[in-house]
Backbone as a chain_set.jsonl record, in Angstrom:
{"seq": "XXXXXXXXXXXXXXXXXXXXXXXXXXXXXXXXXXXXXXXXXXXXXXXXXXXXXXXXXXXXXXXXXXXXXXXXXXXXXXXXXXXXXXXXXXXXXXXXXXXXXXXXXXXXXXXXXXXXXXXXXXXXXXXXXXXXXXXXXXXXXXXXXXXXXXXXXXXXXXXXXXXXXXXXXXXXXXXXXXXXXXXXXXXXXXXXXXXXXXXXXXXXXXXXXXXXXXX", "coords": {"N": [[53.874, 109.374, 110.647], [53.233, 112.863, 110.239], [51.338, 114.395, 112.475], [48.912, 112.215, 112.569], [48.467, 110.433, 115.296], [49.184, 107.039, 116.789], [47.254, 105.657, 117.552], [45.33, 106.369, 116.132], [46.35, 105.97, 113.154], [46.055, 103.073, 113.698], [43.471, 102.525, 114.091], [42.717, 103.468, 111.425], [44.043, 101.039, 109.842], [42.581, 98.777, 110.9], [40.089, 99.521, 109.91], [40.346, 99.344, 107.503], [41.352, 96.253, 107.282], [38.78, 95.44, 107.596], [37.173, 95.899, 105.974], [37.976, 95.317, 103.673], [37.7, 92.064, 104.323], [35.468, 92.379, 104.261], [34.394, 92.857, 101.929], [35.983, 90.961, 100.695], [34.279, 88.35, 102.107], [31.38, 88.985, 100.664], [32.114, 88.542, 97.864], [32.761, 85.646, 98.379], [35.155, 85.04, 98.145], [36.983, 84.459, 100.648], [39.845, 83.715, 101.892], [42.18, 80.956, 103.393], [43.224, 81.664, 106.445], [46.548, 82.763, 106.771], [49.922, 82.576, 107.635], [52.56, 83.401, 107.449], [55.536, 85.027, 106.524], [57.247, 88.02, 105.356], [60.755, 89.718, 104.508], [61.178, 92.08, 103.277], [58.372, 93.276, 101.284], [56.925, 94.311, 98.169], [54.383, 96.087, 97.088], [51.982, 96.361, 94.716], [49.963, 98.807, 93.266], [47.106, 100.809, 92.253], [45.98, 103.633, 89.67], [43.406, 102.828, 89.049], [41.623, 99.838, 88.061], [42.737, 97.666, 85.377], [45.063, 99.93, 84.959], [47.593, 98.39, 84.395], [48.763, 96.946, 86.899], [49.343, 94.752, 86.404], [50.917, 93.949, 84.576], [53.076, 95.072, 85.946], [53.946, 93.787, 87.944], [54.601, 91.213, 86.702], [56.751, 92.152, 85.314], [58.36, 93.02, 87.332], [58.501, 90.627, 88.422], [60.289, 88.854, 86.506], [62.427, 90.39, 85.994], [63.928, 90.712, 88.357], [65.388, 89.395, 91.203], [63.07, 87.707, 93.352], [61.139, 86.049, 95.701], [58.891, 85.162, 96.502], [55.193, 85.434, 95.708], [51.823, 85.752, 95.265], [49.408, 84.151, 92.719], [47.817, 85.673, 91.75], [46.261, 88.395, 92.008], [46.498, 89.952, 95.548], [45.915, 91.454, 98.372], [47.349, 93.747, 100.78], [47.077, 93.588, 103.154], [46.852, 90.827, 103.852], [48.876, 88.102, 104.916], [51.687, 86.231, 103.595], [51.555, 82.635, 102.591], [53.974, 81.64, 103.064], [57.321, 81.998, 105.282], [59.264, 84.657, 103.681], [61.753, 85.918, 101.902], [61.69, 88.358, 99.707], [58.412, 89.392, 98.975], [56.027, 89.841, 96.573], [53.382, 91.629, 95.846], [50.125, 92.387, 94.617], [47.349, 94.714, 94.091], [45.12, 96.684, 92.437], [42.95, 98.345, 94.156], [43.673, 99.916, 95.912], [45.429, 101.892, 96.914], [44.195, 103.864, 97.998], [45.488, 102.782, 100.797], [47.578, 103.446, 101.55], [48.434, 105.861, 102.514], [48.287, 105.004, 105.398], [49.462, 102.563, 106.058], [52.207, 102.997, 105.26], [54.133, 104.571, 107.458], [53.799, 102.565, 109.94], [54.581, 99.986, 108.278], [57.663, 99.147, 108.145], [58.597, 97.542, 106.239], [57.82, 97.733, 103.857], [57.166, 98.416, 100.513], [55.445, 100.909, 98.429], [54.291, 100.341, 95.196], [53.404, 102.613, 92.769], [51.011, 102.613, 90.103], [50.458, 104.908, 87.424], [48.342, 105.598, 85.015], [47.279, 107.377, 82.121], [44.023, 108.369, 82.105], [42.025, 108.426, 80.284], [43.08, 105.917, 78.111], [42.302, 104.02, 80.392], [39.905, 103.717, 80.915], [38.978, 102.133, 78.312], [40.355, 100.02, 78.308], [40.37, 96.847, 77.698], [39.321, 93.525, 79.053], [40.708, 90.389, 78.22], [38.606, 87.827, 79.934], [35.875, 89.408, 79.88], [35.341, 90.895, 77.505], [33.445, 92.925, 76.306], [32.976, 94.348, 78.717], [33.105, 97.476, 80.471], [35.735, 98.248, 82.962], [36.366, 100.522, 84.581], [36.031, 104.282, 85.404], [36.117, 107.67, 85.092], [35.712, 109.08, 87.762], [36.4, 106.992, 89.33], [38.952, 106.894, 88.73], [40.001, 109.482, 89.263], [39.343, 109.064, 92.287], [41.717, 107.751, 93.397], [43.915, 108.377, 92.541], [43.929, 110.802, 93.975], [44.649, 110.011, 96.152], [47.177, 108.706, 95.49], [48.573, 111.38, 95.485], [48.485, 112.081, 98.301], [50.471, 110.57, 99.287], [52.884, 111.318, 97.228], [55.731, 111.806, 98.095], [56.34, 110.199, 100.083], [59.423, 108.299, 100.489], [59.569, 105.38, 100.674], [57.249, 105.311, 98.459], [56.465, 104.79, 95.302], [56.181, 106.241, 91.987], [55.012, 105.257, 88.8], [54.715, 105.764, 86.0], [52.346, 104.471, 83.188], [53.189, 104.788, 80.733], [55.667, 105.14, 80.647], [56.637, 102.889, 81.367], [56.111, 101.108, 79.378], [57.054, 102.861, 76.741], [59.618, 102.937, 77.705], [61.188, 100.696, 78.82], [63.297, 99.758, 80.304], [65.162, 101.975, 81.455], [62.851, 102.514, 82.814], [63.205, 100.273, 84.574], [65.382, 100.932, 85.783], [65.386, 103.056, 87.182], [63.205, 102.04, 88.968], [64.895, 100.661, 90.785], [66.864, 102.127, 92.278], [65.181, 103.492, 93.647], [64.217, 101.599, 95.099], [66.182, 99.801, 96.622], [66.826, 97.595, 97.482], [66.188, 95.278, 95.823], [67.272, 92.706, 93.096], [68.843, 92.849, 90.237], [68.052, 90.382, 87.246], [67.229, 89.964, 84.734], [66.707, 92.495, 81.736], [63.96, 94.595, 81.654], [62.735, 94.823, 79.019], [63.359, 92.431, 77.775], [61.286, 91.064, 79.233], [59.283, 89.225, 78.596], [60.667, 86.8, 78.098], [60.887, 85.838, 80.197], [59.232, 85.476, 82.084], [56.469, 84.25, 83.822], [53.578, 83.894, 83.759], [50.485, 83.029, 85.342], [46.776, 81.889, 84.719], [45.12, 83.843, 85.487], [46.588, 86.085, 85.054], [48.012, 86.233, 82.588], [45.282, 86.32, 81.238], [44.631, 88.896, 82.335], [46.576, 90.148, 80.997], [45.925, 89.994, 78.582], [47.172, 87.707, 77.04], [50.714, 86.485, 77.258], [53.341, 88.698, 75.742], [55.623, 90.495, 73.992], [56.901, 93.436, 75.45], [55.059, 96.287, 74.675], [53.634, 99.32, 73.132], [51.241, 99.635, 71.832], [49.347, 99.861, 73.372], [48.487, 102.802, 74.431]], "CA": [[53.297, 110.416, 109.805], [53.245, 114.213, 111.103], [49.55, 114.671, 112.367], [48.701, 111.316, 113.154], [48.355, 109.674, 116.471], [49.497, 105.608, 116.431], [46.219, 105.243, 117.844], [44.477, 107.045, 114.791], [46.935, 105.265, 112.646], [46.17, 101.91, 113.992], [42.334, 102.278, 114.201], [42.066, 103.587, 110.249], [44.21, 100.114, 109.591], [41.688, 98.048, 111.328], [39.208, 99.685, 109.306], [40.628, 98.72, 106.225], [41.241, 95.2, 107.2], [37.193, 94.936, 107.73], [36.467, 96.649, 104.548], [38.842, 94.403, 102.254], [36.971, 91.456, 104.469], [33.611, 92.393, 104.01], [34.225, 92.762, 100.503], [35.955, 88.729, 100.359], [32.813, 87.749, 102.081], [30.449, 89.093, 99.621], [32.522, 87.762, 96.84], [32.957, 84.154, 98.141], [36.686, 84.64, 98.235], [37.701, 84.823, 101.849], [41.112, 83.093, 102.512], [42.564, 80.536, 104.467], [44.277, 81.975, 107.279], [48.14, 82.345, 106.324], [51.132, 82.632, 108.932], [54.018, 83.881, 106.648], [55.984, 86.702, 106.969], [58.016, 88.492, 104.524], [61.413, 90.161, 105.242], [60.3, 92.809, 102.31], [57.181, 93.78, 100.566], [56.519, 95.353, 97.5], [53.484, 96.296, 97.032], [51.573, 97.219, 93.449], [48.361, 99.685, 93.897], [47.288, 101.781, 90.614], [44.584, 104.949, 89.478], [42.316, 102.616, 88.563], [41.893, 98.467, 87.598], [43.032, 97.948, 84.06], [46.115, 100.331, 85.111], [48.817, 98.254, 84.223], [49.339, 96.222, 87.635], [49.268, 93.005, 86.412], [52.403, 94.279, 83.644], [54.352, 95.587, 86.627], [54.261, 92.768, 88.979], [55.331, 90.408, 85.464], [58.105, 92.574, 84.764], [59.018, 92.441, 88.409], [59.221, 88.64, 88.78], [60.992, 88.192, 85.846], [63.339, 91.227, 86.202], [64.364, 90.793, 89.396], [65.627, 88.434, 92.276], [62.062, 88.068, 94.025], [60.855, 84.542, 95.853], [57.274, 84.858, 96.408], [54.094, 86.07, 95.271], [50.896, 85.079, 94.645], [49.231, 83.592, 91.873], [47.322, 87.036, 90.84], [45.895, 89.825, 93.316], [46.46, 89.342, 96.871], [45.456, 92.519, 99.222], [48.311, 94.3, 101.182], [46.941, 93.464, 104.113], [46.889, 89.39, 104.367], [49.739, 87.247, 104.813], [52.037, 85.085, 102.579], [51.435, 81.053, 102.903], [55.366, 80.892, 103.927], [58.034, 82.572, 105.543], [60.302, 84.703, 102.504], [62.448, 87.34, 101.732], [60.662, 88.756, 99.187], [57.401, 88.915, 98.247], [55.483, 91.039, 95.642], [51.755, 91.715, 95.658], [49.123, 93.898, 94.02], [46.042, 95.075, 94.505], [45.031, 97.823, 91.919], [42.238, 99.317, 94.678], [44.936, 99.89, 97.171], [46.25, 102.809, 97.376], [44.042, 104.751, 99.847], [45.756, 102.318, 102.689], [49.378, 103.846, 101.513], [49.063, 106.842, 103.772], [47.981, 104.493, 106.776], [50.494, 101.541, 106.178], [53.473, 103.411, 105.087], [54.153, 104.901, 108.6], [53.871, 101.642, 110.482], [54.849, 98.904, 107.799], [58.978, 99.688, 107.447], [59.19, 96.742, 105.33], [56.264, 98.181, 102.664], [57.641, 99.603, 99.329], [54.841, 100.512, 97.444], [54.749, 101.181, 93.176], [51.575, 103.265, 91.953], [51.323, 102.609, 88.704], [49.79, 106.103, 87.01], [48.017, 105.298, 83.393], [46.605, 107.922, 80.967], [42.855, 108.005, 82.212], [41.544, 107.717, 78.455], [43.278, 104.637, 78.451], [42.374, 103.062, 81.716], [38.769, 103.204, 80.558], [38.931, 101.978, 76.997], [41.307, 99.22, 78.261], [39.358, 95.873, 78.365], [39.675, 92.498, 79.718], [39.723, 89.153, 77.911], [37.673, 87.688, 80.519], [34.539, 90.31, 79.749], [35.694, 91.743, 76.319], [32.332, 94.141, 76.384], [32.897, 95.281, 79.638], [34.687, 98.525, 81.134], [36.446, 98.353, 84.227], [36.812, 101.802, 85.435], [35.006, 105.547, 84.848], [36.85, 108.905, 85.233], [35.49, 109.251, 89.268], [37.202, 106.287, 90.095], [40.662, 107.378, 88.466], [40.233, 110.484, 90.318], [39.694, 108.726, 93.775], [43.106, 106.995, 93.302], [44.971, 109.721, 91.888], [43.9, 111.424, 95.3], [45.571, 108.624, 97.095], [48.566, 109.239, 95.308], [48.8, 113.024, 95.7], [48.781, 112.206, 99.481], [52.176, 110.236, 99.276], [53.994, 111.024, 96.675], [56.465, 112.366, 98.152], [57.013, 109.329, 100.688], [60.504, 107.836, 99.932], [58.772, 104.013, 100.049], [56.108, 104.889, 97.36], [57.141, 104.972, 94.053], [55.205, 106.28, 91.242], [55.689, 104.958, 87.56], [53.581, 106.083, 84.306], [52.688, 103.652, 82.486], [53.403, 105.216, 79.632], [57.334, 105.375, 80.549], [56.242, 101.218, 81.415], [55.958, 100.663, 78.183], [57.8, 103.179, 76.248], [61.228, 103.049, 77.974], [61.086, 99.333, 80.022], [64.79, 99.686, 80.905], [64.953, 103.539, 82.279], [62.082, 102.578, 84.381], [63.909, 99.515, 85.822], [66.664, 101.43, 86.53], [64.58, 104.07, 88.595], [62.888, 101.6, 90.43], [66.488, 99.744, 91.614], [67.356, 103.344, 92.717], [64.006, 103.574, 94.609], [63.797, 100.014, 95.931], [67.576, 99.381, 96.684], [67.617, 95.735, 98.132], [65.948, 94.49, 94.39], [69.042, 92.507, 92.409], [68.392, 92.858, 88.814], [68.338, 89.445, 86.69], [67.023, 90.285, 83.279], [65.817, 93.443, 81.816], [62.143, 94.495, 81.617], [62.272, 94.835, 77.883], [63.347, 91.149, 77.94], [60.335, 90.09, 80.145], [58.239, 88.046, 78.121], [60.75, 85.527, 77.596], [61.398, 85.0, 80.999], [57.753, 85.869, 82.705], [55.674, 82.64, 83.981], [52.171, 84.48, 84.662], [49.506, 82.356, 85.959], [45.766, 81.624, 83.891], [44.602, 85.093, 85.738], [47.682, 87.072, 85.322], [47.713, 85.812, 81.379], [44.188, 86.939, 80.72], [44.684, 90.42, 82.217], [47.881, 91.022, 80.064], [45.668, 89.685, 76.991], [48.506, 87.411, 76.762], [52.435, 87.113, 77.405], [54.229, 89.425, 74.081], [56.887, 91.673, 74.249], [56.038, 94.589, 76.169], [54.722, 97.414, 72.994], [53.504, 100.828, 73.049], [50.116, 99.913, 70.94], [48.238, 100.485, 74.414], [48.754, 104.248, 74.746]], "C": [[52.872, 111.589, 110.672], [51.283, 114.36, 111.047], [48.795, 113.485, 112.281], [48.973, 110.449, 114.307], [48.699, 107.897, 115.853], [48.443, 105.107, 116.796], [45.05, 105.215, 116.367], [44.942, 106.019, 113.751], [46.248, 103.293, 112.606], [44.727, 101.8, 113.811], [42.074, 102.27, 112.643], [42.895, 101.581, 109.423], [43.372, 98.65, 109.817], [40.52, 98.277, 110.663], [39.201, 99.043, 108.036], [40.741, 97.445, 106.374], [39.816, 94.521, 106.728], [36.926, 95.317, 106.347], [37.425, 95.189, 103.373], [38.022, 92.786, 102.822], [35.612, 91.403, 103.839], [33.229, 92.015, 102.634], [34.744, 90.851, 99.657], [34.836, 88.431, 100.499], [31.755, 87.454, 101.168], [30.975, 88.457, 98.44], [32.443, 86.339, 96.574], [34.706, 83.634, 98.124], [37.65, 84.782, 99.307], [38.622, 83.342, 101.575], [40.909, 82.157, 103.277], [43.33, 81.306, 105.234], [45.728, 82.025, 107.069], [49.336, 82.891, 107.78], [52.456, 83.1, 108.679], [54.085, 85.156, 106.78], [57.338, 87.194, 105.785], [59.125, 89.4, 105.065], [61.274, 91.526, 104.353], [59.389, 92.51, 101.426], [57.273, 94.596, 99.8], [55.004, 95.302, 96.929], [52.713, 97.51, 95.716], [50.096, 98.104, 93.606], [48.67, 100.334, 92.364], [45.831, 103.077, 90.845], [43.585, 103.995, 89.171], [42.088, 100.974, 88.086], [41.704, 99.069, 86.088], [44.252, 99.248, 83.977], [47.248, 99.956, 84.553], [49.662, 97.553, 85.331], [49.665, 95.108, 87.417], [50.654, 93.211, 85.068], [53.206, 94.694, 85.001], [54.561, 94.489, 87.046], [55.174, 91.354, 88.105], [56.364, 90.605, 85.267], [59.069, 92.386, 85.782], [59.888, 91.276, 88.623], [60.008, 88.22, 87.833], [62.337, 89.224, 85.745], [64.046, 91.543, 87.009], [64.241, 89.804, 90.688], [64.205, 88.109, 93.361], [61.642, 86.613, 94.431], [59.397, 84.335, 96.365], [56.751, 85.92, 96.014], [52.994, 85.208, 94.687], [49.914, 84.831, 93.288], [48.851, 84.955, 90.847], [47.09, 88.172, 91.461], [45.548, 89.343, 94.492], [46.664, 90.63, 97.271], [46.923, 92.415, 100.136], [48.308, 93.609, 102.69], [46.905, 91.972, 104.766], [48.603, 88.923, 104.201], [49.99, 86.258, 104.016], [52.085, 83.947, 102.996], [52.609, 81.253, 103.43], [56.473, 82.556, 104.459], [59.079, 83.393, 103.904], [60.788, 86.12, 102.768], [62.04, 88.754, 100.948], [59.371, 89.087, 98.415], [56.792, 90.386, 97.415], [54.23, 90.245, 94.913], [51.682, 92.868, 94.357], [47.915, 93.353, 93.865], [45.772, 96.445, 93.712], [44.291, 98.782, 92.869], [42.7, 99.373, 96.061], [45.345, 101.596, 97.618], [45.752, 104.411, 98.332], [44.48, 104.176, 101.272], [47.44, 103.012, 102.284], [49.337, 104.42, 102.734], [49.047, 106.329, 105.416], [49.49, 103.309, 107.336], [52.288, 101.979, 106.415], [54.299, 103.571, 106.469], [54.873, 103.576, 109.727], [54.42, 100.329, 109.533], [56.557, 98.96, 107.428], [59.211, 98.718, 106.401], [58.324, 96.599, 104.162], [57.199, 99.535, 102.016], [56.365, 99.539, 98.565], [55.285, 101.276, 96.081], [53.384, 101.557, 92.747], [51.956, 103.508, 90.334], [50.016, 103.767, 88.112], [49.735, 105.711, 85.434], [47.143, 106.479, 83.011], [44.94, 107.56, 81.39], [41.906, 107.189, 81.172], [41.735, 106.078, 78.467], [42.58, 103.4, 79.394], [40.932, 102.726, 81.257], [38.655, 102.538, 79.585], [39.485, 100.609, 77.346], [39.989, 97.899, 78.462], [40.176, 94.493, 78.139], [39.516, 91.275, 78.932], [39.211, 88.14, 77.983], [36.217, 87.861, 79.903], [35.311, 91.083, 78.793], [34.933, 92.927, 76.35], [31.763, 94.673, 77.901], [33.506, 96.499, 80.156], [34.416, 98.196, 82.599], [36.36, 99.529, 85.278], [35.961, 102.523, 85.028], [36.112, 106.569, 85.777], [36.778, 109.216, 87.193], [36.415, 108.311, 89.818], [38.698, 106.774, 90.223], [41.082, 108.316, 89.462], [40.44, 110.406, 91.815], [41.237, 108.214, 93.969], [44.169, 107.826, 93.281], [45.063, 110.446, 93.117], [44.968, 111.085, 96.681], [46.881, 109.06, 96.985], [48.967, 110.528, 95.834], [49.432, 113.195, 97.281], [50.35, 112.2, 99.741], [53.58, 109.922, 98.602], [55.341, 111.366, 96.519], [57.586, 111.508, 99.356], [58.253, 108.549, 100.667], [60.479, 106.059, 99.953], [57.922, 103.986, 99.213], [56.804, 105.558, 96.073], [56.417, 104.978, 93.197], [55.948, 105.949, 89.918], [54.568, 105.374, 86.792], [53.519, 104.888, 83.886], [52.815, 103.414, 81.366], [54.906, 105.258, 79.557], [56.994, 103.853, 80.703], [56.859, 100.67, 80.093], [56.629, 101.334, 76.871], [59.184, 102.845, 76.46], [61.717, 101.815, 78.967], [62.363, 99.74, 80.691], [64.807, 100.7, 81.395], [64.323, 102.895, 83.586], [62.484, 101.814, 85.06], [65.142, 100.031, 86.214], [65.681, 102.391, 87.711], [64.413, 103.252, 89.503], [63.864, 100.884, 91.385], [66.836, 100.916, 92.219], [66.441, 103.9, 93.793], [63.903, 102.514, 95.546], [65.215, 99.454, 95.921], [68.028, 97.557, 96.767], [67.196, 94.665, 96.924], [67.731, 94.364, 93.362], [68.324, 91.979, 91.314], [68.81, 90.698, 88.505], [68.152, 89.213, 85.626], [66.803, 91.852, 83.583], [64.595, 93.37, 81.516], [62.418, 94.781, 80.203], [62.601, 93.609, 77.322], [62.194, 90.327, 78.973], [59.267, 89.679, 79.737], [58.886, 86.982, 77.793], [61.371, 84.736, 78.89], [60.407, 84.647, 82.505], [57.184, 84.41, 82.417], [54.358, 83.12, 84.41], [51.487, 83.003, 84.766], [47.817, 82.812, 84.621], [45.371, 83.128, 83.842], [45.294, 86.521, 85.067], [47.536, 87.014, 83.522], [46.743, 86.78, 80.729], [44.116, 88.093, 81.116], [45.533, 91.047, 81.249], [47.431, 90.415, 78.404], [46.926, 89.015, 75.965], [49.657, 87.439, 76.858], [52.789, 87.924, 75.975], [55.051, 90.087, 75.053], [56.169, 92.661, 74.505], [55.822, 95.895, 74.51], [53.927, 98.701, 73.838], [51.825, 101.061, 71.996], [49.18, 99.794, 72.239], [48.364, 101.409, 74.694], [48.293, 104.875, 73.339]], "O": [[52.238, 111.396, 111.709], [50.42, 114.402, 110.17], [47.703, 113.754, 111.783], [49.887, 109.643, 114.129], [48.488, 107.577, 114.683], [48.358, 103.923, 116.471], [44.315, 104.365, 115.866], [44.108, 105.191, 113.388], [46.099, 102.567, 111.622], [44.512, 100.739, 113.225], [41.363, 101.352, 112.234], [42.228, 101.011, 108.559], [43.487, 97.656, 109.099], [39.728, 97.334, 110.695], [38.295, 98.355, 107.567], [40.124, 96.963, 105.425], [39.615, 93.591, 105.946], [36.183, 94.541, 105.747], [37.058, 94.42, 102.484], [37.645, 92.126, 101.854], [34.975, 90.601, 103.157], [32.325, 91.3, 102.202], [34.304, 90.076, 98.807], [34.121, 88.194, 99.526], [31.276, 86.364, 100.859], [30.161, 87.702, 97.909], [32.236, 85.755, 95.51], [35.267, 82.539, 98.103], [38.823, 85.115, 99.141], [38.206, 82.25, 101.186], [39.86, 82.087, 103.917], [44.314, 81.738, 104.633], [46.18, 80.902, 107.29], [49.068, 83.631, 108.726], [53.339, 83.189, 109.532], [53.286, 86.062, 107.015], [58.298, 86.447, 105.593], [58.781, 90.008, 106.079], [61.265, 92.398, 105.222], [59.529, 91.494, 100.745], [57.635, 95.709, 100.18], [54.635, 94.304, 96.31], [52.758, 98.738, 95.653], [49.213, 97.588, 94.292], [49.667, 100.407, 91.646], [45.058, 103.278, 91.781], [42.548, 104.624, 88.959], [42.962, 100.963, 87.219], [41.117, 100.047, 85.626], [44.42, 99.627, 82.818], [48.029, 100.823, 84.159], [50.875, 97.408, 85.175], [50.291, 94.43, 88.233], [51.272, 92.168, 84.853], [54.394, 94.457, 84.786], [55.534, 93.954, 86.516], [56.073, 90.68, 88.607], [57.164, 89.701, 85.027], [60.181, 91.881, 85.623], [61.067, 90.995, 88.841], [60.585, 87.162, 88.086], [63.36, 88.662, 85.353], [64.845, 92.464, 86.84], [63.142, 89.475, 91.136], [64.553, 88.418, 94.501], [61.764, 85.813, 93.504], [58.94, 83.211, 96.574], [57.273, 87.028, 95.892], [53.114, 84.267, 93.902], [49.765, 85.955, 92.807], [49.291, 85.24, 89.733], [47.971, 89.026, 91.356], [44.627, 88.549, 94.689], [47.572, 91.201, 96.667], [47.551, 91.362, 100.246], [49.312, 93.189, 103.265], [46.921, 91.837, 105.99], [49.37, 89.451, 103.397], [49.137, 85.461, 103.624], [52.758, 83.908, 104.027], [52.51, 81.04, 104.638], [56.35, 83.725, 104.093], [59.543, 82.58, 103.104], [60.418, 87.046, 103.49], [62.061, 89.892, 101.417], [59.391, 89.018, 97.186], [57.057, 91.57, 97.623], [54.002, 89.286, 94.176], [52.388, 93.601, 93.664], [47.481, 92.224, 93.637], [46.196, 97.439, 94.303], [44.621, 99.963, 92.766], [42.163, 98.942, 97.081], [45.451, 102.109, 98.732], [46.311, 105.351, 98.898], [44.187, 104.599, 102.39], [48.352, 102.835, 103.092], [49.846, 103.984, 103.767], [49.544, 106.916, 106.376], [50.17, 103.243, 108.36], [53.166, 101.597, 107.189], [55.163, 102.714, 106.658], [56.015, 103.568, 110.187], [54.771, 99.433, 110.3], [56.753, 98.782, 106.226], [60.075, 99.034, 105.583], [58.125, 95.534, 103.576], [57.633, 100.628, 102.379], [56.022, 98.474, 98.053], [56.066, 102.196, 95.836], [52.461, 100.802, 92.441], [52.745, 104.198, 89.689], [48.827, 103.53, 88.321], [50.727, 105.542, 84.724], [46.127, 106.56, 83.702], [44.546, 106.459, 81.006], [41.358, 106.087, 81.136], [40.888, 105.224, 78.727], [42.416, 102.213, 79.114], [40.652, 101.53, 81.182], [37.72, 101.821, 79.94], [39.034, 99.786, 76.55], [38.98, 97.993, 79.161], [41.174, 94.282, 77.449], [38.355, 90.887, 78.803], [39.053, 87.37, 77.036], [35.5, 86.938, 79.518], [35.991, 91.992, 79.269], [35.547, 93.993, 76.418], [30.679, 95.169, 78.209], [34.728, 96.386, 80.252], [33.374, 97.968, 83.214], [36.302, 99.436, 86.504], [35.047, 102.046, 84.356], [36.714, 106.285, 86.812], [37.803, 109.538, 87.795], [37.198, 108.672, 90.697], [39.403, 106.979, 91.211], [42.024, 108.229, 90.249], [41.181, 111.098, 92.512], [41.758, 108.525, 95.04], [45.162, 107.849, 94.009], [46.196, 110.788, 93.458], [45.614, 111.607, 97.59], [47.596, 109.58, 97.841], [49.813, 110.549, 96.728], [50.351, 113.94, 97.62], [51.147, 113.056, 100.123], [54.565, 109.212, 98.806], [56.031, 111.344, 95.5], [58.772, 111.721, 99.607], [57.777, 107.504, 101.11], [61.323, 105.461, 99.286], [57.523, 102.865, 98.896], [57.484, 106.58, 95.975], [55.715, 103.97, 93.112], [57.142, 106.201, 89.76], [53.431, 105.19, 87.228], [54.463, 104.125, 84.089], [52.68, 102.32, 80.819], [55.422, 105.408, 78.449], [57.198, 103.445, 79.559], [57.858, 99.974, 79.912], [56.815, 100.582, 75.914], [59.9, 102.497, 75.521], [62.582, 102.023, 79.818], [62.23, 100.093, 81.863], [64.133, 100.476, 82.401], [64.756, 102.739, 84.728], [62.414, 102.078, 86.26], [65.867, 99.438, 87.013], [65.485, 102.173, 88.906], [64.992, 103.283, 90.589], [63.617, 100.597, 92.556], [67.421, 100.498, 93.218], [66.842, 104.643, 94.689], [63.504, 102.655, 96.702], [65.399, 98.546, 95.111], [68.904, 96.777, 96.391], [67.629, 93.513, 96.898], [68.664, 95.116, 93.081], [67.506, 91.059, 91.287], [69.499, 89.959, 89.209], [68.77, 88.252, 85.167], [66.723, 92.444, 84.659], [64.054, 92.328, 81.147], [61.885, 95.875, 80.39], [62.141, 93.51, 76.185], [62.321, 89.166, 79.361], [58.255, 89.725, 80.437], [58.253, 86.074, 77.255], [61.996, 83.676, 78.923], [60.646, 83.965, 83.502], [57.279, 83.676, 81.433], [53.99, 82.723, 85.516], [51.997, 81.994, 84.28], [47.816, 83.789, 83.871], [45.25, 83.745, 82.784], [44.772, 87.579, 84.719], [46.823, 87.927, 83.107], [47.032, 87.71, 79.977], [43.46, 88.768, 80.323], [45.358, 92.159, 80.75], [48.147, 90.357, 77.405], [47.421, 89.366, 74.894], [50.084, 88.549, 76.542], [52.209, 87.407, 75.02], [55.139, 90.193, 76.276], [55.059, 92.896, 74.028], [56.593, 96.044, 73.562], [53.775, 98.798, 75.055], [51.369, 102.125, 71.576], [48.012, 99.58, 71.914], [48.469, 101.268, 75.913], [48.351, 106.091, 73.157]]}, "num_chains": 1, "name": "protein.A"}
């Protein structure tokens, strides 16, 4: 990246490791140690939780040739339990490490999934039905993120309003963006071939056919 040192580079990555730590700690959800290595990464980041990551990464796995990933949100920055070809994360509060990773990670595609602010707040969980997720400041920090690199030819931005209006379009873009992905359904077929997990489930308020009554 023009105007970064590999030193600079390398120190703001170390920062972020500690910060995504600190924050396991306090949670109670630090990791085992993992040793796996992926031969590509795609990597989901969004404007805001309640974005629409937990629909991409679904449409992904069932739309395309992909052999790991973990159960629900796994951070950019840890390692997969096993050796694979490819794996596909997400982490909705990601995407201020794009401009750091991109640079140094050649085998890091990420997908920023861009939702309708309105939306992103209103959207709720059914986990915590009477909670919100997000607030307009946050969206904006994210959105910032993006702005940095969206012009990177590994980050790939999607609406998630084309998500969900036009499933097929957008999996064609992203095969045109992310070359080494080998289609196997389409995404407007991916609820009947999508295996989410308890977590993954309760964010998408259920497997259905992808619809247009969230926008």
């Amino acid at each position: 990246m023009a105007g970064f040192s590999t030193a600079v580079v390398a120190g703001e990555m170390v920062k972020g490791e500690l910060q995504v730590q600190n924050s396991m700690e306090k949670k109670g959800t630090m990791p085992t140690p993992k040793h796996g290595s992926s031969k590509h990464q795609i990597h989901i980041v969004g404007c805001s939780p309640r974005s629409g990551t937990t629909l991409m990464v679904e449409m992904l796995m069932a739309g395309f040739e992909i052999d790991a990933a973990p159960e629900h949100e796994m951070s950019v920055l840890l390692a997969p339990d096993n050796d694979c070809e490819i794996l596909c994360t997400k982490d909705p509060l990601e995407a201020d490490l794009a401009k750091w990773l991109l640079p140094v990670r050649k085998n890091l595609s990420l997908i920023f999934i861009l939702r309708d602010p309105r939306d992103v707040i209103v959207s709720r969980h059914t986990k915590e039905p009477d909670k919100y997720f997000s607030h307009l400041g946050l969206w904006k920090k994210y959105v910032k993120a993006f702005e940095v690199c969206r012009e990177h030819p590994r980050f790939v931005c999607i609406r998630y309003e084309d998500l969900v209006t036009e499933p097929d379009l957008t999996q064609e873009r992203i095969e045109k963006s992310i070359p080494f992905l080998k289609r196997k359904a389409a995404f407007s077929d991916y609820h009947a071939h999508a295996k989410p997990g308890k977590k993954s489930s309760d964010a998408l308020l259920g497997l259905r056919p992808v619809a247009t009554t969230s926008i």
